[in-house]
C-alpha positions as CSV (number, residue, x, y, z in Angstrom):
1,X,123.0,101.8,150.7
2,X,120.3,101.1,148.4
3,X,121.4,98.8,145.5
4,X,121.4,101.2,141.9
5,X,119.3,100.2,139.3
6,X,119.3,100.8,135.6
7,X,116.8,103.6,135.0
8,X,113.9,102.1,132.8
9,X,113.4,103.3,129.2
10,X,111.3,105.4,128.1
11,X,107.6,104.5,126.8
12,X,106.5,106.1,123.7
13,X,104.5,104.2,121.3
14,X,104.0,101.7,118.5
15,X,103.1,103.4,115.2
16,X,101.8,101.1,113.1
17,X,100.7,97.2,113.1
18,X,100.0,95.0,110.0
19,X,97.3,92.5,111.0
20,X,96.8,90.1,107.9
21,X,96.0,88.7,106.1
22,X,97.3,85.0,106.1
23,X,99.0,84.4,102.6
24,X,98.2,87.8,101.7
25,X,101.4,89.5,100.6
26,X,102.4,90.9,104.0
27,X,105.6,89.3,103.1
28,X,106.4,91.8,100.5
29,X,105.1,94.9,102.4
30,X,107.3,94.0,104.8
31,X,110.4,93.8,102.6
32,X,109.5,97.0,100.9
33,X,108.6,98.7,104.2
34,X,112.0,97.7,106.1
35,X,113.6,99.4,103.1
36,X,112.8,102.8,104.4
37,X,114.9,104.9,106.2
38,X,111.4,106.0,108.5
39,X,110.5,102.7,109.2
40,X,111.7,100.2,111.8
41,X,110.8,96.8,112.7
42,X,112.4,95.9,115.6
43,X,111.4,92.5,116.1
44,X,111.5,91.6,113.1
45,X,108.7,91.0,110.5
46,X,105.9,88.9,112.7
47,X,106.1,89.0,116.6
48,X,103.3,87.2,117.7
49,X,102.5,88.9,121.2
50,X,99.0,89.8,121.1
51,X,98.0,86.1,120.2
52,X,100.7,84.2,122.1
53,X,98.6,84.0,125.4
54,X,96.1,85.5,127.0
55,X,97.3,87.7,129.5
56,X,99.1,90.8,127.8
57,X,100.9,93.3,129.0
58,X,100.6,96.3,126.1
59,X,103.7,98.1,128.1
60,X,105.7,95.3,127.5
61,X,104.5,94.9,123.9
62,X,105.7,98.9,123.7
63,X,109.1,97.8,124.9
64,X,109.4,95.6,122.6
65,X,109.1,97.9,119.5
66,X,111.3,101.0,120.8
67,X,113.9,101.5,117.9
68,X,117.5,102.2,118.6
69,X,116.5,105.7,117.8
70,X,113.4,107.6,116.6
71,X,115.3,110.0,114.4
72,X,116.7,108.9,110.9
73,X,120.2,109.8,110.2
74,X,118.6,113.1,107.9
75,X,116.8,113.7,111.1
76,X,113.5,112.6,110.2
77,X,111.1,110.7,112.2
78,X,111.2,107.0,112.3
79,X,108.2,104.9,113.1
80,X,107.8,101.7,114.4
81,X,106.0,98.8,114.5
82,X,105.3,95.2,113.6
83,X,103.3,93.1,110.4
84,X,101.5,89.8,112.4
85,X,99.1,88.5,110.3
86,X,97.7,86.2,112.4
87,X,96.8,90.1,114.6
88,X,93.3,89.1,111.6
89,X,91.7,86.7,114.1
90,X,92.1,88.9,118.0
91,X,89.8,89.2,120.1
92,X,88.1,92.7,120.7
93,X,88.9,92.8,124.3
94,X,93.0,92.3,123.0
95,X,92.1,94.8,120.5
96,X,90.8,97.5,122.8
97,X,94.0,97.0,124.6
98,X,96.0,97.5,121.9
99,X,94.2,101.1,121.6
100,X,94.4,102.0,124.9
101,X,97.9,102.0,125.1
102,X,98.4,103.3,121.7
103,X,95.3,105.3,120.3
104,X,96.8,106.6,117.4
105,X,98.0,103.6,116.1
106,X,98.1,103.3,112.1
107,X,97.0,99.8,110.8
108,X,97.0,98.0,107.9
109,X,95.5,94.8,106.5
110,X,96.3,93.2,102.7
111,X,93.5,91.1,101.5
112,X,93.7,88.7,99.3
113,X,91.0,86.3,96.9
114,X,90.0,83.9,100.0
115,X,89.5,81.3,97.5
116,X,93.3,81.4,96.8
117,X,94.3,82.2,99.9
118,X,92.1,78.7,101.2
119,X,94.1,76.9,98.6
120,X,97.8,78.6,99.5
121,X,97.0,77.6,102.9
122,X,96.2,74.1,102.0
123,X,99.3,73.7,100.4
124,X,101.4,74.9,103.3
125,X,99.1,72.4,105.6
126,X,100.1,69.7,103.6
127,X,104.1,70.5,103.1
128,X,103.8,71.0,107.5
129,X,102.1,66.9,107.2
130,X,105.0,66.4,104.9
131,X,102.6,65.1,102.1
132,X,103.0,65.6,98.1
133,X,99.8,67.0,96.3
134,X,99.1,64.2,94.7
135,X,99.1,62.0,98.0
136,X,96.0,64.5,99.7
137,X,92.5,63.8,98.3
138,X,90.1,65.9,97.3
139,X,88.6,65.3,100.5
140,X,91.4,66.2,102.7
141,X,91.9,69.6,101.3
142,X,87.7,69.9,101.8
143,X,88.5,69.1,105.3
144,X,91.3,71.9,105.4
145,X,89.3,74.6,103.6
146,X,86.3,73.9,106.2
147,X,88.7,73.5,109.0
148,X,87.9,76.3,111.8
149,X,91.9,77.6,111.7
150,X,91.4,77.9,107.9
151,X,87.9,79.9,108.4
152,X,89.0,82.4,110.7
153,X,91.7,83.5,108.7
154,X,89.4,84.0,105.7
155,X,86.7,85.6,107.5
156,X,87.7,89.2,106.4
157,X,84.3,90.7,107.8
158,X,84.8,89.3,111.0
159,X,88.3,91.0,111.2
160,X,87.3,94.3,109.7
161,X,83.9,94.6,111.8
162,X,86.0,94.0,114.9
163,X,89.3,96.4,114.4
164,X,86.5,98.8,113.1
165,X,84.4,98.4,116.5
166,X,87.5,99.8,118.5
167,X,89.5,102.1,116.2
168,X,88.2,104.6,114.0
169,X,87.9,103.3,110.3
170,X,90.2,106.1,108.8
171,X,92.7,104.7,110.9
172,X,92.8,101.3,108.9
173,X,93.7,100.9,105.3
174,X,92.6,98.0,103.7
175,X,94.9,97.2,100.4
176,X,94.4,94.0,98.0
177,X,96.8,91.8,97.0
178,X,95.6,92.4,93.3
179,X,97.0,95.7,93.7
180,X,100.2,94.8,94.8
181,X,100.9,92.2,91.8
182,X,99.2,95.4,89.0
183,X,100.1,98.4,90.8
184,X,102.7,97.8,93.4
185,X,104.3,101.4,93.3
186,X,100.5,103.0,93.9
187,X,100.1,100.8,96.9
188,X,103.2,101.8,98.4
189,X,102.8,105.8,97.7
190,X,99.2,104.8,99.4
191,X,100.7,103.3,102.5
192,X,103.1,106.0,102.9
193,X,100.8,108.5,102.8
194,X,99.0,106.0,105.7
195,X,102.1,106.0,107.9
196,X,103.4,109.1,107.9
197,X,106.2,108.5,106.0
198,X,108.0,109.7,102.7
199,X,106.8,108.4,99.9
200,X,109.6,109.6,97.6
201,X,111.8,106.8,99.0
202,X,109.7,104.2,97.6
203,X,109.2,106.7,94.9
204,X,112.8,106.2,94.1
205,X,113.2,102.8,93.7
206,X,113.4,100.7,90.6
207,X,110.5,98.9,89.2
208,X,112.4,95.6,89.3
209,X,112.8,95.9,93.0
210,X,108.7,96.8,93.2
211,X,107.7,93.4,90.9
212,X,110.3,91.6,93.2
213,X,108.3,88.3,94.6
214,X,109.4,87.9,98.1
215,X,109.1,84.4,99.2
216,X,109.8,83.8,102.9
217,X,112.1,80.9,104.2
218,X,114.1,80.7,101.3
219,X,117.7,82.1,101.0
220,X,119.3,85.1,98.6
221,X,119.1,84.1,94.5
222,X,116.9,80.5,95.4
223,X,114.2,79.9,92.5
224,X,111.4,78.5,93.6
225,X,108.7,76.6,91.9
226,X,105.5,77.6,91.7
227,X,102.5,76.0,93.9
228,X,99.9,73.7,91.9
229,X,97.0,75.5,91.0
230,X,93.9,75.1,92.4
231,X,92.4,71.8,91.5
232,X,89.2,72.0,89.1
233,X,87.3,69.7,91.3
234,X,87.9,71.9,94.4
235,X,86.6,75.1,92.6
236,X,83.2,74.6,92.8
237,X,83.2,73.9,97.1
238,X,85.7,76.9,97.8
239,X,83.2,79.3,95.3
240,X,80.1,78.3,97.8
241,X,82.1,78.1,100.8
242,X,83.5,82.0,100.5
243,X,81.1,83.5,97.5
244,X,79.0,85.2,100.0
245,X,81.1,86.4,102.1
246,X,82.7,88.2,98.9
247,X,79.5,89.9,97.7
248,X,79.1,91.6,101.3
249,X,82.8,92.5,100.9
250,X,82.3,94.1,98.0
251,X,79.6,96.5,98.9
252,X,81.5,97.1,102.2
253,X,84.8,98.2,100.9
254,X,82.9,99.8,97.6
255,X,85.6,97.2,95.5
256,X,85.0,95.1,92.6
257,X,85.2,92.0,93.6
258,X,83.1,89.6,90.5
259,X,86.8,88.2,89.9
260,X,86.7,86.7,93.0
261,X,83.1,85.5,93.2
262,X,83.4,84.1,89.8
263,X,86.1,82.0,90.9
264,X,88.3,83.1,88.2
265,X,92.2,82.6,89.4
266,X,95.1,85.0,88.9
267,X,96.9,84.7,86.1
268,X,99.9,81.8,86.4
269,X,103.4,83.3,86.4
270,X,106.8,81.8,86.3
271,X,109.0,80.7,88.7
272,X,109.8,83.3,91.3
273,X,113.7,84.3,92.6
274,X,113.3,85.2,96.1
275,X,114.9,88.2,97.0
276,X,114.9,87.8,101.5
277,X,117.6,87.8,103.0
278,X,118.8,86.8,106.7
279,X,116.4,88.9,108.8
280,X,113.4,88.1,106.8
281,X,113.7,84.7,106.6
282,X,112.9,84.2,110.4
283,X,109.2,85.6,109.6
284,X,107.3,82.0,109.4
285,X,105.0,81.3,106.3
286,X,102.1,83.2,107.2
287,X,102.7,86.0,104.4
């Protein structure tokens, strides 16, 4: 007799991905998204398939996703997907795969000042070479701005013009971080509306858990301090090295942007109370 096997699951689809930015605030979409009833992220925050290796399998990535169920206990639909920021940098041909197996697919991107973002990325460079701030030179962090890791997550244009070259541009939203510190219940109504999903459930939740800063790696009720700011010397190379780049965004995404070519940074708060818990704090520091 003919050994049984488990009958395979059943393919559906992925809903909706997240693809950056690096040090954007995917973080605290994330935490607001996996507050939904519609919403599941079965893998967590950041999965890291599509830019793990080279040879991918978009059936497997499918698998991966599939929720427990795709009904919420009210009966409503429940989508599914993932937030990978580092998704920014693929490759059209992984990117084409991606569609092919899932053409409908919703998508998302949070962008974020790339002058502050070079900077937040610096800093996380230097904790991962387990140097202080005042031990780096100017030069070092130069070196790390210019750096081609550093680059390619900046490069906005890059990552639009290619996820626009393969999916339809109505199919990605593109959301500033700006609007998540000013506005955060606007962007979530907007990225409901995006995904399918009811917006009355964010609708419904306080304004303290909106403004909450979500800082990843950190347990329940830690304050953290705040990073340095930007160093005045390293203005000036960060302003040429991303200011054109920001006027082309501009006119592409129809956004004022003269905040962010004038090098002006955002305004300094506090120190932040983290508010992840367990799951969350597996996502690296990508957010």
């Amino acid at each position: 007799m003919a050994p049984m096997h488990a009958e395979s699951p059943i393919l559906t689809t992925v809903d909706f991905l997240g693809i950056g930015a690096q040090k954007g605030g995917t973080t605290w979409l994330y935490h607001q998204l996996a507050r939904h009833p519609q919403v599941a992220f079965p893998r967590g925050k950041e999965v890291h398939y599509w830019d793990s290796a080279d040879d991918r399998d978009a059936d497997e990535w499918v698998r991966l996703l599939q929720p427990a169920s795709r009904r919420s206990t009210t009966g409503r639909p429940i989508k599914t997907g993932e937030i990978t920021p580092a998704y920014a940098t693929l490759s059209v041909e992984k990117i084409r795969a991606i569609r092919h197996r899932c053409p409908d697919l919703r998508l998302f991107i949070s962008l974020r000042n790339p002058i502050e973002r070079g900077w937040s990325a610096a800093l996380m460079g230097l904790a991962r070479a387990q140097m202080l701030v005042h031990e780096a030179s100017d030069q070092w962090f130069l070196d790390h701005f210019r750096s081609a890791a550093s680059r390619a997550r900046g490069d906005y244009l890059g990552c639009l013009d290619r996820w626009w070259s393969v999916f339809p541009r109505e199919q990605l939203l593109v959301l500033f971080q700006d609007d998540i510190a000013a506005r955060p219940a606007e962007v979530l109504d907007t990225l409901a509306t995006h995904l399918g999903i009811d917006a009355a459930e964010f609708a419904a939740l306080p304004a303290t858990a909106l403004r909450e800063v979500v800082v990843p790696g950190l347990g329940d009720d830690v304050v953290s301090a705040m990073p340095p700011p930007l160093r005045p010397s390293l203005l000036r190379p960060l302003v040429d090295l991303y200011g054109g780049e920001i006027a082309k965004l501009e006119r592409l995404t129809g956004r004022d942007l003269s905040a962010w070519r004038a090098g002006r940074p955002a305004p300094h708060a506090g120190p932040r109370k983290t508010s992840v818990g367990g799951a969350t704090q597996a996502a690296d520091a990508e957010a």
